[in-house]
PyMOL Python script that loads the backbone (N, CA, C, O; Angstrom):
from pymol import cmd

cmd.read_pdbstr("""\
ATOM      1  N   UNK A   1     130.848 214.598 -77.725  1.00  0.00           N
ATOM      2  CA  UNK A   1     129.803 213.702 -77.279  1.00  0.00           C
ATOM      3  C   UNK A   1     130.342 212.302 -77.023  1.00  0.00           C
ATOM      4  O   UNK A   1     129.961 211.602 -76.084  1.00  0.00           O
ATOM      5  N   UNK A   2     131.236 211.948 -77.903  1.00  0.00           N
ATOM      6  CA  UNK A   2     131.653 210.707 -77.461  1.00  0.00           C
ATOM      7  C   UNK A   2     132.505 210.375 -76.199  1.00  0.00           C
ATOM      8  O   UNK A   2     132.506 209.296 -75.606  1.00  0.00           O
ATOM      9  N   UNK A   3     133.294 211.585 -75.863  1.00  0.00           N
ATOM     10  CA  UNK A   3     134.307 211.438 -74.654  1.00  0.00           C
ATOM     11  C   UNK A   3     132.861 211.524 -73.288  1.00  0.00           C
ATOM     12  O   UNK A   3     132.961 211.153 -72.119  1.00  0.00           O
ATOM     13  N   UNK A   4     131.950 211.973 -73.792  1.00  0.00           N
ATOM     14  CA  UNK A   4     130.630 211.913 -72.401  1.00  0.00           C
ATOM     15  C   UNK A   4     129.896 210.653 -72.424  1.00  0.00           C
ATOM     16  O   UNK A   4     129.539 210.000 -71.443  1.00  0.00           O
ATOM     17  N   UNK A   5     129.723 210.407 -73.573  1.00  0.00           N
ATOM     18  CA  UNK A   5     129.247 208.740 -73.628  1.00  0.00           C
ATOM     19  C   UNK A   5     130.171 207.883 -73.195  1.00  0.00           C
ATOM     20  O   UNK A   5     129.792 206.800 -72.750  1.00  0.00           O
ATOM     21  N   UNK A   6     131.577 208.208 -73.241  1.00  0.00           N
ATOM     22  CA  UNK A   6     132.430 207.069 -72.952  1.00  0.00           C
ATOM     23  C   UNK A   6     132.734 206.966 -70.999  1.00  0.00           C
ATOM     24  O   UNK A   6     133.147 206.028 -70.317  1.00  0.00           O
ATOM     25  N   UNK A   7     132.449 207.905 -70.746  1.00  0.00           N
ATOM     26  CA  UNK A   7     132.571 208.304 -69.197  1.00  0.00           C
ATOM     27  C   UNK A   7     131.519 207.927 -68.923  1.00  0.00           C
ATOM     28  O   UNK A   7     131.570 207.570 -67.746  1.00  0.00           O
ATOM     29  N   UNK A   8     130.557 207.785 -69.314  1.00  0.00           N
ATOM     30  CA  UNK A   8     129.323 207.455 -68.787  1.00  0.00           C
ATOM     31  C   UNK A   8     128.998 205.670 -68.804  1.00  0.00           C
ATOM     32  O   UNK A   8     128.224 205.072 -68.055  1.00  0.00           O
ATOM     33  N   UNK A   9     129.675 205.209 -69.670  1.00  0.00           N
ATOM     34  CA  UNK A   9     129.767 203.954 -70.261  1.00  0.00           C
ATOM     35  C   UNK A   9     130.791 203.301 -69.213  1.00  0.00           C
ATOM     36  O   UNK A   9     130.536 202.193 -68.740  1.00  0.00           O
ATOM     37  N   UNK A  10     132.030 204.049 -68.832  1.00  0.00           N
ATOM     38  CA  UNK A  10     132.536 203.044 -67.847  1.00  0.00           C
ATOM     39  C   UNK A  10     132.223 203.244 -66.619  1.00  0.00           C
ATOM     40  O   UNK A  10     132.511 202.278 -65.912  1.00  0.00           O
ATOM     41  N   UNK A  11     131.620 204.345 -65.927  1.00  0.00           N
ATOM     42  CA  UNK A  11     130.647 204.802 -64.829  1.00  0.00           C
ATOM     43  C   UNK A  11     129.695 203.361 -64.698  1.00  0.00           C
ATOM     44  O   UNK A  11     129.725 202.439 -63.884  1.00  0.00           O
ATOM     45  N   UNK A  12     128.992 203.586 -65.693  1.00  0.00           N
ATOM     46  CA  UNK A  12     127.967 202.298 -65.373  1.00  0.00           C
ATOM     47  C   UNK A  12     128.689 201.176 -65.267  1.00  0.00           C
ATOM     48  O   UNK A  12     128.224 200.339 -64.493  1.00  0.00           O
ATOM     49  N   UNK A  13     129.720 200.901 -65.832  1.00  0.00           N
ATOM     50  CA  UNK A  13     130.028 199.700 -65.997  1.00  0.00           C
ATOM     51  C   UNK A  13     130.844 199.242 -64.477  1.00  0.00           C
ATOM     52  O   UNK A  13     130.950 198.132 -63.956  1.00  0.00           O
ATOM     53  N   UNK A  14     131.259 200.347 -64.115  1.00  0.00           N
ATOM     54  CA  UNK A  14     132.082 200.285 -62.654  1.00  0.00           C
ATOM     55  C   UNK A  14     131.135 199.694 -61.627  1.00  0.00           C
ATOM     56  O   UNK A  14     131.244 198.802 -60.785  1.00  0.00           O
ATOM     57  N   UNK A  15     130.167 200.516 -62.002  1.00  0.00           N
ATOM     58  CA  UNK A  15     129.066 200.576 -60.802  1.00  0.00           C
ATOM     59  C   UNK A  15     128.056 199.103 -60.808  1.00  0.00           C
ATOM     60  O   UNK A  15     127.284 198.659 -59.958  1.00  0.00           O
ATOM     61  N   UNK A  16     128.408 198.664 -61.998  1.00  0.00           N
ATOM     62  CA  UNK A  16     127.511 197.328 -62.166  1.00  0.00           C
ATOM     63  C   UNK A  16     128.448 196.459 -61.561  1.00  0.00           C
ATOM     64  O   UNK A  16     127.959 195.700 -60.724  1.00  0.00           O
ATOM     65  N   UNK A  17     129.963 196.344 -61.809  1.00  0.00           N
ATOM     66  CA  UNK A  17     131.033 195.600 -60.838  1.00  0.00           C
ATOM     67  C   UNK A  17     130.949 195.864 -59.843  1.00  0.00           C
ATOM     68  O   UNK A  17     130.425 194.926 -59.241  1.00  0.00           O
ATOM     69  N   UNK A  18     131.220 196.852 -59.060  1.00  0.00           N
ATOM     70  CA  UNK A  18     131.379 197.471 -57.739  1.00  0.00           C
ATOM     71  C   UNK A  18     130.106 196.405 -57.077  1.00  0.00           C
ATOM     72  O   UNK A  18     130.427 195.707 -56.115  1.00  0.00           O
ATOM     73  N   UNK A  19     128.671 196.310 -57.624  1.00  0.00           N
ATOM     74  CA  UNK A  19     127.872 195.346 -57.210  1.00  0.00           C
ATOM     75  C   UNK A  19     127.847 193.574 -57.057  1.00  0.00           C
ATOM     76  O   UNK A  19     127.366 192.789 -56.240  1.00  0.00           O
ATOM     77  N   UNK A  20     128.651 193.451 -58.331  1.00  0.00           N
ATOM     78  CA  UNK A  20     129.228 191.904 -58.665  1.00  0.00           C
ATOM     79  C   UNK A  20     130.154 191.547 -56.958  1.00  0.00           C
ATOM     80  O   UNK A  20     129.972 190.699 -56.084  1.00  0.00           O
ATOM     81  N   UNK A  21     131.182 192.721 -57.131  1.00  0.00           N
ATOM     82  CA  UNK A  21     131.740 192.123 -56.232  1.00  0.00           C
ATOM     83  C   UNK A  21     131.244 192.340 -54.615  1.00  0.00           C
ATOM     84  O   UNK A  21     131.936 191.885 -53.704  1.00  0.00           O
ATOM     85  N   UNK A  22     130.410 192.828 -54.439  1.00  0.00           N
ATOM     86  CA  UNK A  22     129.640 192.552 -53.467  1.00  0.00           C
ATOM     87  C   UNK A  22     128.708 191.331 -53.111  1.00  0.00           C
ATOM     88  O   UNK A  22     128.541 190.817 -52.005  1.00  0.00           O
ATOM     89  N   UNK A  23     128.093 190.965 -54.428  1.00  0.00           N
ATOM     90  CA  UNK A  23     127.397 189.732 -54.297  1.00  0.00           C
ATOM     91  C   UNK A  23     128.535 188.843 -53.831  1.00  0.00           C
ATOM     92  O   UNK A  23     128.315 188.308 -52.744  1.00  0.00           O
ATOM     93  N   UNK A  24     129.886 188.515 -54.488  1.00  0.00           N
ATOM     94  CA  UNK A  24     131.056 187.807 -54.255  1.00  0.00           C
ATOM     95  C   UNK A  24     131.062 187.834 -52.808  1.00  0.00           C
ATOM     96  O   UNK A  24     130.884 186.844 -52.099  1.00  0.00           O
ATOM     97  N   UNK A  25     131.265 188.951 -52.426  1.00  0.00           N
ATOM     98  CA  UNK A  25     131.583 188.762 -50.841  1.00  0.00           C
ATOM     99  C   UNK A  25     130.961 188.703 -49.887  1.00  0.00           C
ATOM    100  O   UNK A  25     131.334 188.401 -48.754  1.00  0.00           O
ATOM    101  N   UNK A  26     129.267 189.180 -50.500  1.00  0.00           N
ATOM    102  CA  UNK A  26     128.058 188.942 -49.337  1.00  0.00           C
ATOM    103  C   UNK A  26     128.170 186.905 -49.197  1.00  0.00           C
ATOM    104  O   UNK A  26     128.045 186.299 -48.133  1.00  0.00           O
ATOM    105  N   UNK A  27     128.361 186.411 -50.223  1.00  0.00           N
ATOM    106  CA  UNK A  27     127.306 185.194 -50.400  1.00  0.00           C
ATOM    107  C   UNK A  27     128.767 184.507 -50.341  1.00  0.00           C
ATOM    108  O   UNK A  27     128.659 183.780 -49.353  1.00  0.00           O
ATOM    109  N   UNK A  28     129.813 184.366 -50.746  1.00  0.00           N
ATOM    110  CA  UNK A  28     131.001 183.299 -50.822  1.00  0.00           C
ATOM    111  C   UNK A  28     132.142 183.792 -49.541  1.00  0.00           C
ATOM    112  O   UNK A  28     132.094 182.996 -48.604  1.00  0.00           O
ATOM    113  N   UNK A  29     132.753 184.491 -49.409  1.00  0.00           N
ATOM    114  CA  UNK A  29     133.442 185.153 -48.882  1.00  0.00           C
ATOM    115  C   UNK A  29     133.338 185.022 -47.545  1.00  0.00           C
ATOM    116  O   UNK A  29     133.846 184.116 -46.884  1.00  0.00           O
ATOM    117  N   UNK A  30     132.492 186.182 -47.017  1.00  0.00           N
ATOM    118  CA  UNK A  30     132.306 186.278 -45.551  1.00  0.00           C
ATOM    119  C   UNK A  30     131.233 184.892 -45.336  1.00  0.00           C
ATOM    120  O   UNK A  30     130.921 185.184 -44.182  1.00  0.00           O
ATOM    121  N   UNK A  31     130.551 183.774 -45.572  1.00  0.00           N
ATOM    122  CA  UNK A  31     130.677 182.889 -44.563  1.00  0.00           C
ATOM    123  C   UNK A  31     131.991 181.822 -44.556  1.00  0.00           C
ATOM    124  O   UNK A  31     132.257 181.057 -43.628  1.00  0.00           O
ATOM    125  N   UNK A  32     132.739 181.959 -45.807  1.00  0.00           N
ATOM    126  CA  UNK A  32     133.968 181.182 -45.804  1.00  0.00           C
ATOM    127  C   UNK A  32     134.745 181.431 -44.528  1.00  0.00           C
ATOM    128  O   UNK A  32     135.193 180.552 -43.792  1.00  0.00           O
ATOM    129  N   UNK A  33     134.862 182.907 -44.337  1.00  0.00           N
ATOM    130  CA  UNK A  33     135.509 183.709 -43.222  1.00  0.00           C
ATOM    131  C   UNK A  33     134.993 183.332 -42.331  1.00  0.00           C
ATOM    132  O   UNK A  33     135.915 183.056 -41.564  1.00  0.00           O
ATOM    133  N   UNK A  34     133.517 182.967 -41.555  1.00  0.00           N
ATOM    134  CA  UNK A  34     132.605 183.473 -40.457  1.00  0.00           C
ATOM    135  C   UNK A  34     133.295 181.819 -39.838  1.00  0.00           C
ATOM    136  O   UNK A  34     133.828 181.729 -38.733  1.00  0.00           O
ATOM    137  N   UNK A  35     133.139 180.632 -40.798  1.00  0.00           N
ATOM    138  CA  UNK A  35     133.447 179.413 -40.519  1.00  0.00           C
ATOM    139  C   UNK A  35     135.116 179.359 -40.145  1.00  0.00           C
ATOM    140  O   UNK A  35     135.585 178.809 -39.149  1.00  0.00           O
ATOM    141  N   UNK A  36     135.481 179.697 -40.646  1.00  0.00           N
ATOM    142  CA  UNK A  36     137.341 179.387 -40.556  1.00  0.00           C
ATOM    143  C   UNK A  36     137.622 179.955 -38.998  1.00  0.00           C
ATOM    144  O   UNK A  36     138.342 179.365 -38.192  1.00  0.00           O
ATOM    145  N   UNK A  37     136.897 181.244 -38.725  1.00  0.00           N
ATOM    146  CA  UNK A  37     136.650 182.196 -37.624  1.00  0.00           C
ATOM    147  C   UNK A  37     136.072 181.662 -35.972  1.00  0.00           C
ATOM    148  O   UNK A  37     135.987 182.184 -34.861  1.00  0.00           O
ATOM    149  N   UNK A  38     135.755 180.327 -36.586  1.00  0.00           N
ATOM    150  CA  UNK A  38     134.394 179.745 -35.464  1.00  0.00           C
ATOM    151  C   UNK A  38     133.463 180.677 -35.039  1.00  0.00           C
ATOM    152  O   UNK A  38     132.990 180.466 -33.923  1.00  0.00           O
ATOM    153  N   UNK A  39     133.083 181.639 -35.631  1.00  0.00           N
ATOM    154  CA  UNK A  39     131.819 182.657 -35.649  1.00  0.00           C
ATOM    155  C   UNK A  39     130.685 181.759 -35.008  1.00  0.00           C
ATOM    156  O   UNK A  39     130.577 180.653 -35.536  1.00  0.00           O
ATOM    157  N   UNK A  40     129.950 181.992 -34.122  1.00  0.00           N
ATOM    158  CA  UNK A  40     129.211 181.177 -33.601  1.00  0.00           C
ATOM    159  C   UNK A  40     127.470 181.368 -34.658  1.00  0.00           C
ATOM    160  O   UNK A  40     126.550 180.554 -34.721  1.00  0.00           O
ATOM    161  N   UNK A  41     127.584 182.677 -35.305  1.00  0.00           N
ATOM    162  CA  UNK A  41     126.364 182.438 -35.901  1.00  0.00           C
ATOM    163  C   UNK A  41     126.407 182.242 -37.506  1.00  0.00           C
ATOM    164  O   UNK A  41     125.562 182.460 -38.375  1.00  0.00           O
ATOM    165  N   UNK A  42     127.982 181.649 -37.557  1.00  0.00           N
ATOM    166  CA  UNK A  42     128.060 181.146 -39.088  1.00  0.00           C
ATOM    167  C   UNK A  42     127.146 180.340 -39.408  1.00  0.00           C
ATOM    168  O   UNK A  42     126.425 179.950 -38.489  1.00  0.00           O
ATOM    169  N   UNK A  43     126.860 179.790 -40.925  1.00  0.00           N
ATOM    170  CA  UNK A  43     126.452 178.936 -41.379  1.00  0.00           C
ATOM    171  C   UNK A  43     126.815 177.681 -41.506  1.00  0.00           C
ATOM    172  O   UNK A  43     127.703 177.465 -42.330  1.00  0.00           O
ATOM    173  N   UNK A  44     126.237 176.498 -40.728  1.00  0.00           N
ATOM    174  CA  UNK A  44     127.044 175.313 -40.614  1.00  0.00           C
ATOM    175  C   UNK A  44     127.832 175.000 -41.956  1.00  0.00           C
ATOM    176  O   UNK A  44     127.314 175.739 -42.793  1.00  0.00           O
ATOM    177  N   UNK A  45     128.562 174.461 -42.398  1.00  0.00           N
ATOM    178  CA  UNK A  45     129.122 173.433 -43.772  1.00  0.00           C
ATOM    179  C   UNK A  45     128.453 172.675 -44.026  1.00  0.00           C
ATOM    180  O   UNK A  45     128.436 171.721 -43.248  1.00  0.00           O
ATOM    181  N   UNK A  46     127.556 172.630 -45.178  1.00  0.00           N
ATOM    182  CA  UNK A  46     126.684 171.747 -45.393  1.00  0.00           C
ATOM    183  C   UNK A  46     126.194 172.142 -46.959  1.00  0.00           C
ATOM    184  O   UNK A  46     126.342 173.289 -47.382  1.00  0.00           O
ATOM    185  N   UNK A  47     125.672 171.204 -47.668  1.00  0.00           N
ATOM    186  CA  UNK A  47     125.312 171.202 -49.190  1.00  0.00           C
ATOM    187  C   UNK A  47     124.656 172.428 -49.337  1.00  0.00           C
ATOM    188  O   UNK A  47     124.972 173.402 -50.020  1.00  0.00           O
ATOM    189  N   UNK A  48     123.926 172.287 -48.775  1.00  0.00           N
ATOM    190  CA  UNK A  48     122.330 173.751 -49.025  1.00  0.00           C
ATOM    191  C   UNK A  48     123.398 175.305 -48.285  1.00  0.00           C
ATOM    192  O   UNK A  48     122.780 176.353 -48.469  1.00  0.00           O
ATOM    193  N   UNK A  49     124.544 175.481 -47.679  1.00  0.00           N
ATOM    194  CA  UNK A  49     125.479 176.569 -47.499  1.00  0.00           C
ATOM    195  C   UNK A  49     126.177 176.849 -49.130  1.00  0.00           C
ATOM    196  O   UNK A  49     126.324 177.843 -49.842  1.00  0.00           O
ATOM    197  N   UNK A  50     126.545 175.161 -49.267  1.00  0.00           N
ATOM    198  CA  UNK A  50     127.863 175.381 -50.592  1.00  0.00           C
ATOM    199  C   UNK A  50     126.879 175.890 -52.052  1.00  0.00           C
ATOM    200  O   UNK A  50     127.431 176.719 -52.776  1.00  0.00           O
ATOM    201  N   UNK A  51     125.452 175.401 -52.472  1.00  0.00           N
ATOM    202  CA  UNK A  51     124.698 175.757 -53.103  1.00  0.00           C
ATOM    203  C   UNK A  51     124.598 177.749 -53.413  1.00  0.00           C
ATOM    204  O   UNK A  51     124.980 178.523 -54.290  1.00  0.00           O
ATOM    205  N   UNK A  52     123.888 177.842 -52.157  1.00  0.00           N
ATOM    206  CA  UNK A  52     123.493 178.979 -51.680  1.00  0.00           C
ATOM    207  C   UNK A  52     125.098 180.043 -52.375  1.00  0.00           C
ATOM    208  O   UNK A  52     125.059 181.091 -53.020  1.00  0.00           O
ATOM    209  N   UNK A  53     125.837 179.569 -52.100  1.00  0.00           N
ATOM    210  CA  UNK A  53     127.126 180.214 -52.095  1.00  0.00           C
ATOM    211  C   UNK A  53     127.423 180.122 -53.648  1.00  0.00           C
ATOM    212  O   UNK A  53     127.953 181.033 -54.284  1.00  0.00           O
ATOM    213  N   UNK A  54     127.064 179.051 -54.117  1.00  0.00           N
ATOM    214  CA  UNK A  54     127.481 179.178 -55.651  1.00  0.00           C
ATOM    215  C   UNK A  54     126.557 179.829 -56.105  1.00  0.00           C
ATOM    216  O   UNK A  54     126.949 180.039 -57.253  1.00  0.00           O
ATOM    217  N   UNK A  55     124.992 180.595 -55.949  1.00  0.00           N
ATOM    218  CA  UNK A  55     124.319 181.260 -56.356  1.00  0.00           C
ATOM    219  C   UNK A  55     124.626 182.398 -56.180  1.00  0.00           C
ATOM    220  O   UNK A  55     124.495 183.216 -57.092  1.00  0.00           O
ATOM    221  N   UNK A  56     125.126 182.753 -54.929  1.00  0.00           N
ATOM    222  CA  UNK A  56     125.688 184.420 -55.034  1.00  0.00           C
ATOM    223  C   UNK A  56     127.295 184.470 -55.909  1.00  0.00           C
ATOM    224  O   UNK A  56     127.839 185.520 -56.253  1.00  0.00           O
ATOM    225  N   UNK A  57     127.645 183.596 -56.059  1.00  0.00           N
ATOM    226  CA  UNK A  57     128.674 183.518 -56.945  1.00  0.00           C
ATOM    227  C   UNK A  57     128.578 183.654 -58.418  1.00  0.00           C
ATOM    228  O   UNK A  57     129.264 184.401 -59.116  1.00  0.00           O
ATOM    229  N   UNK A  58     127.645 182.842 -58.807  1.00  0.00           N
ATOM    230  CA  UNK A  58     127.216 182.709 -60.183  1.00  0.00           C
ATOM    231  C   UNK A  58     126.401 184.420 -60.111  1.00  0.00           C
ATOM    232  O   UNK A  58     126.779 185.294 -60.891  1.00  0.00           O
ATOM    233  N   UNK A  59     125.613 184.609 -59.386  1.00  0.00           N
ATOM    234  CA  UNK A  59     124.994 186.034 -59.682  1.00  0.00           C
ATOM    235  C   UNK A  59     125.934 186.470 -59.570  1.00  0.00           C
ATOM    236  O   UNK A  59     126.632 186.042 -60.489  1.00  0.00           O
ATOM    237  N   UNK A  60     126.624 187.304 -58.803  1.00  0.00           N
ATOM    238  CA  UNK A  60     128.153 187.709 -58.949  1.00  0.00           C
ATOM    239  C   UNK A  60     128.771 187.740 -60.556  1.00  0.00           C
ATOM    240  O   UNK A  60     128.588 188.644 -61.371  1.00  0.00           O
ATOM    241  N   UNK A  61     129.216 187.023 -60.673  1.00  0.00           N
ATOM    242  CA  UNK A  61     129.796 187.009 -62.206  1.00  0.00           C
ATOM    243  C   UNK A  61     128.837 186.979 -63.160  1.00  0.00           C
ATOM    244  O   UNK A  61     129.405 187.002 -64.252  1.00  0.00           O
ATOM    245  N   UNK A  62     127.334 186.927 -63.318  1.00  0.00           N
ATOM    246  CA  UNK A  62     126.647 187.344 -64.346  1.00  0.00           C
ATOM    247  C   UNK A  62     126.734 189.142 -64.292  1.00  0.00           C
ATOM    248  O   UNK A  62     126.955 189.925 -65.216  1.00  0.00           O
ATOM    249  N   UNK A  63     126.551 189.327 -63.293  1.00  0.00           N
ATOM    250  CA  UNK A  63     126.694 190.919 -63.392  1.00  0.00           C
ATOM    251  C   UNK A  63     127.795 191.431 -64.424  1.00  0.00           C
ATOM    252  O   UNK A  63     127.803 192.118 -65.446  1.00  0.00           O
ATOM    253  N   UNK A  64     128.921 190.598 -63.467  1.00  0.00           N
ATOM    254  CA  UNK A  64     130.490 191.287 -63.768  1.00  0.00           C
ATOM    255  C   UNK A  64     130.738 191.393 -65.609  1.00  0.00           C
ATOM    256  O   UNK A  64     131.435 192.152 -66.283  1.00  0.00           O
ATOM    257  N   UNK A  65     129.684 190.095 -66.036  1.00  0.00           N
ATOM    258  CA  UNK A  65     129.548 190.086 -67.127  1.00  0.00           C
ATOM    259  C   UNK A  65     128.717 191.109 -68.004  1.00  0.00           C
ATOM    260  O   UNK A  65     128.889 191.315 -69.206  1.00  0.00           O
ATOM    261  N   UNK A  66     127.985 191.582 -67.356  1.00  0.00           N
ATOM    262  CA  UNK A  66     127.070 192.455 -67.639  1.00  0.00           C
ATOM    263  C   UNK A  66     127.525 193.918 -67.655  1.00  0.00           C
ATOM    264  O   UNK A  66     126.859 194.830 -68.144  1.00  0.00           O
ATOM    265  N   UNK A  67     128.688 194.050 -67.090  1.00  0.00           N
ATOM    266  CA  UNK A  67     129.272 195.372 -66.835  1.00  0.00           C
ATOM    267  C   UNK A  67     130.593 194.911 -68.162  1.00  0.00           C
ATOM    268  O   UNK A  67     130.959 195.938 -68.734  1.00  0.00           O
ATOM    269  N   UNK A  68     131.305 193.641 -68.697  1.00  0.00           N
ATOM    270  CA  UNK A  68     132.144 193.958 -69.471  1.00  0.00           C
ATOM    271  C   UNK A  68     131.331 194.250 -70.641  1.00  0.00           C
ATOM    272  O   UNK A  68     131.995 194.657 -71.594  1.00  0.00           O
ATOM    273  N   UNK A  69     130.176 194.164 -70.818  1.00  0.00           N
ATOM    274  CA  UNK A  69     128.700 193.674 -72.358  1.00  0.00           C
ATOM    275  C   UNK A  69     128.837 195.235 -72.483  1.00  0.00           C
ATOM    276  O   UNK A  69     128.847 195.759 -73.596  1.00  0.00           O
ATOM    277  N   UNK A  70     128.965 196.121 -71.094  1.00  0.00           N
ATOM    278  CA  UNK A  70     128.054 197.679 -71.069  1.00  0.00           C
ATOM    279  C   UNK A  70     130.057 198.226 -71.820  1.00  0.00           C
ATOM    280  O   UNK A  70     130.150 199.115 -72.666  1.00  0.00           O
ATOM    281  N   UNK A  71     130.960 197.698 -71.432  1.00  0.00           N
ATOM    282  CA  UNK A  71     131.812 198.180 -71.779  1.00  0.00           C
ATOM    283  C   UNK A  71     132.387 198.682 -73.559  1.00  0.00           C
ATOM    284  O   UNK A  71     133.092 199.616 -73.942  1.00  0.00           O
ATOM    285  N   UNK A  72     131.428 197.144 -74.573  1.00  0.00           N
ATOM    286  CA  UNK A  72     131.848 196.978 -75.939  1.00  0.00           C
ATOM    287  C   UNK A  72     130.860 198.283 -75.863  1.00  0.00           C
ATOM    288  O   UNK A  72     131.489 198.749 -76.813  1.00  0.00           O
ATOM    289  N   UNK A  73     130.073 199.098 -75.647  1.00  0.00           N
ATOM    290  CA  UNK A  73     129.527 200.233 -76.483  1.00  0.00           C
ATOM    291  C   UNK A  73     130.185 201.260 -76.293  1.00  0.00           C
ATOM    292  O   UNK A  73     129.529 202.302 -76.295  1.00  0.00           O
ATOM    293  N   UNK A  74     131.767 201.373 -76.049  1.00  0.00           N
ATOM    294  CA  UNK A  74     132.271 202.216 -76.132  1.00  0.00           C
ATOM    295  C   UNK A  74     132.681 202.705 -77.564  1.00  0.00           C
ATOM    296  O   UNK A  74     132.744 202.052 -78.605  1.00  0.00           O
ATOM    297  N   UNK A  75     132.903 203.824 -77.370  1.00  0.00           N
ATOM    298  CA  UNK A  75     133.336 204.857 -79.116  1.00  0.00           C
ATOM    299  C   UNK A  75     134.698 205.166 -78.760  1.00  0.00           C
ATOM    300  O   UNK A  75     135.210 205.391 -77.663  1.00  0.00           O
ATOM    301  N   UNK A  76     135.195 205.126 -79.984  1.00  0.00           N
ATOM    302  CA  UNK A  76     136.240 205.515 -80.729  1.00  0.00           C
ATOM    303  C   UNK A  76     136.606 207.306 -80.823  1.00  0.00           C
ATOM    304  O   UNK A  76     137.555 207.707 -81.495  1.00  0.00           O
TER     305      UNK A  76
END
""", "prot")
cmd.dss("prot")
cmd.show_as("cartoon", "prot")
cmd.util.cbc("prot")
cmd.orient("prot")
């Protein structure tokens, strides 16, 4: 039982990252890219972009945190 709890424990925990780092790259990432790119329907550079961006960032790493929290209930 414990080797199924423990597979199951880093399953979730993958899958809660696998999401983190999506927030990372929806919200920081690709408009960093879209701008450097001259993407014409980037998001200008501007306070309310760099904000916006630290919110998918900060959500981002609350997750990531949330997936190492799911990790301590692993067994021995």
């Amino acid at each position: 039982m414990n080797a199924t709890h423990n597979e199951q424990t880093k399953l979730l925990a993958t899958g809660i990252n696998n999401i983190a780092v999506a927030f990372i790259v929806i919200g920081v990432v690709t408009p960093i890219t879209a701008v450097s790119f001259g993407i014409a329907a980037a998001p200008a550079p501007s306070l309310a972009t760099a904000f916006f961006a630290s919110v998918w960032f900060c959500a981002g790493a609350g997750l990531h945190v949330l997936a190492r929290r799911a990790l301590r209930s692993l067994r021995p």
